[in-house]
C-alpha positions, 0 to 999 in steps of 0.5 A, spaced: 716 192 687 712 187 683 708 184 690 703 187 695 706 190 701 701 187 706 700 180 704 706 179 698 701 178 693 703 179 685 696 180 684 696 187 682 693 193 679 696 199 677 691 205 677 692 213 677 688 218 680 687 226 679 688 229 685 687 237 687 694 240 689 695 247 693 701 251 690 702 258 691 693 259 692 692 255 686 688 248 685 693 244 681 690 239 678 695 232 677 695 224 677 698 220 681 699 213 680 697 208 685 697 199 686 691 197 689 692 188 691 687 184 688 688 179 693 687 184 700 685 191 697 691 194 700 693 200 697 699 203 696 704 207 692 711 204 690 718 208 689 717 208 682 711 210 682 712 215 688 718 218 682 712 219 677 708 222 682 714 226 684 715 228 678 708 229 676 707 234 682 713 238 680 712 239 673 704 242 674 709 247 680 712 249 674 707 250 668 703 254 674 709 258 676 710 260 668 702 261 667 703 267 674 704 274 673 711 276 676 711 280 683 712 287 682 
């Protein structure tokens, strides 16, 4: 989707922010990208950028489950 979801505009900015996720009582740190419109100042995530964040999250669960001592 190349145009704002709330007035149509093609005027967009792609941005990413860090965001603090909770897994298994630990604080991942993991960027989440983002479009902001330069006409209206909607923000809002695309499906391709809901698949990068997806992606993102489920890769930092997984450095994470690497990283944690195994249940005794």
């Amino acid at each position: 989707m190349n145009a704002c979801v709330k007035c149509q505009s093609e005027h967009l900015i792609k941005l990413n922010e860090m965001e603090d996720i909770s897994f298994k009582n630990v604080t991942l740190p993991v960027y989440s990208e983002f479009s902001r419109c330069e006409s209206c100042g909607d923000e809002f995530i695309n499906k391709e950028q809901g698949c990068r964040n997806d992606l993102a999250f489920l890769e930092a669960k997984q450095k994470a489950d690497e990283m944690m001592p195994p249940d005794l």
